[in-house]
C-alpha positions as CSV (number, residue, x, y, z in Angstrom):
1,X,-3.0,6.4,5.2
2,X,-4.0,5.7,1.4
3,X,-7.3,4.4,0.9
4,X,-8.1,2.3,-2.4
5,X,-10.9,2.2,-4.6
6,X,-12.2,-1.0,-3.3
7,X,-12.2,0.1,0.4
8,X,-13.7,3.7,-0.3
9,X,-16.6,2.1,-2.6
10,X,-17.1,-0.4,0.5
11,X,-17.5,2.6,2.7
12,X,-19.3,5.2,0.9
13,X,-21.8,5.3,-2.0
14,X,-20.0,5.8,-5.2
15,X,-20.5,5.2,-9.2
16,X,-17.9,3.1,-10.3
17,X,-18.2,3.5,-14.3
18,X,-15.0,1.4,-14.6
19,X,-16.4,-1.7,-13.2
20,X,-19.9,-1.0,-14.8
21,X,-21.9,-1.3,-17.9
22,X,-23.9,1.7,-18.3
23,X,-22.9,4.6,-15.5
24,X,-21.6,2.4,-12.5
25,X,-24.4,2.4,-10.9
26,X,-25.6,-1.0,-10.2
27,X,-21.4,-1.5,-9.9
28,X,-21.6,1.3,-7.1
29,X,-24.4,-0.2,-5.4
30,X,-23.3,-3.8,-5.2
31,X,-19.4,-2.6,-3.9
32,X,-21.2,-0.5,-0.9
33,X,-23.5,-3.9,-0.6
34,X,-20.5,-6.3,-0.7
35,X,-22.4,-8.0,-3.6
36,X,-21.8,-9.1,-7.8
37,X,-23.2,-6.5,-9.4
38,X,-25.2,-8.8,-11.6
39,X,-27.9,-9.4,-9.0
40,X,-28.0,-5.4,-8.7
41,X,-28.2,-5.1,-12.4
42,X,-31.2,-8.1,-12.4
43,X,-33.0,-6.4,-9.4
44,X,-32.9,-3.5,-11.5
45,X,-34.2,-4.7,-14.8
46,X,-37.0,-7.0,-12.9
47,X,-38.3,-4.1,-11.1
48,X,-38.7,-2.3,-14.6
49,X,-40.5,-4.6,-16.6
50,X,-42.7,-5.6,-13.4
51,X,-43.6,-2.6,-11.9
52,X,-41.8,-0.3,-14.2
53,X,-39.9,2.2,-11.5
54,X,-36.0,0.8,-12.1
55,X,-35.2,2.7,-14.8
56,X,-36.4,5.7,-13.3
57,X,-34.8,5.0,-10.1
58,X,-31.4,4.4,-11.7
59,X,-31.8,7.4,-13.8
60,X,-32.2,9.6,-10.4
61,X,-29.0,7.4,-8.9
62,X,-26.8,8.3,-12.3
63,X,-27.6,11.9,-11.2
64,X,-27.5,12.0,-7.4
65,X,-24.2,9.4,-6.8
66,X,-20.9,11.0,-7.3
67,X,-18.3,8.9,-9.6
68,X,-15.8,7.0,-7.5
69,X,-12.4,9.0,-7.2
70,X,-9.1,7.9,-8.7
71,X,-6.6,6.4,-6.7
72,X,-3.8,8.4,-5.8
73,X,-0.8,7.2,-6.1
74,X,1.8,6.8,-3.4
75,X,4.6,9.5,-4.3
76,X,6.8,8.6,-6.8
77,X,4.1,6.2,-8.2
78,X,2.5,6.6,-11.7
79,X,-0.9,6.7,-12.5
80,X,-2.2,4.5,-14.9
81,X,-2.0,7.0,-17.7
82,X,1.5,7.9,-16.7
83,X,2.5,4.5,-17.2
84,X,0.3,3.6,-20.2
85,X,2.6,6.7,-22.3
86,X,5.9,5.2,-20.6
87,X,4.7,1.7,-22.2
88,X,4.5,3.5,-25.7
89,X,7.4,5.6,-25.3
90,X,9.4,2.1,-24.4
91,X,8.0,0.7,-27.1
92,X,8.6,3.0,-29.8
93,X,12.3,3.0,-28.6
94,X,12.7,-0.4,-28.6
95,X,11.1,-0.3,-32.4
96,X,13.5,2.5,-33.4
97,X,16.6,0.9,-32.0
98,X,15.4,-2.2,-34.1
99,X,15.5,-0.5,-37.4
100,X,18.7,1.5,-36.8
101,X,20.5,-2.0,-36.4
């Protein structure tokens, strides 16, 4: 059974540095949490200009989280970079067939 993104951030403890600002982690954290990763990203600058220990704290998290994995795709799918060059190939013919007319 293929598991998504979503579900394995939900289940595990993962960066996600597509979905986040700096290194995914408040993104990461706030998946696993079920939560908008804004109130992780607040909770995180409040405790460093009260108390000073977010920063370090999310620098130890950027080291010790792993990123979140790809999705693979079912067989016979593209990835997202597969079909990003099959988009520009397409439209370079379509541009080529347009000047040869």
């Amino acid at each position: 059974m293929k598991r998504d993104r979503a579900e394995l951030a939900r289940s595990h403890l993962y960066r996600d540095p597509e979905s986040g600002t700096i290194a995914g982690v408040c993104a990461g954290l706030a998946h696993r949490m079920n939560m908008d990763p804004v109130w992780v990203r607040l909770a995180f600058i409040v405790t460093t200009l009260l108390w000073g220990v977010g920063l370090p704290v999310y620098l130890v998290l950027w080291v010790a989280m792993k990123e979140l994995p790809e999705a693979k795709p079912e067989p016979g799918e593209m990835t997202p970079q597969e079909r990003e060059i099959w988009e520009a190939v397409n439209a370079e013919m379509k541009t080529l067939d347009l000047e040869n007319d």
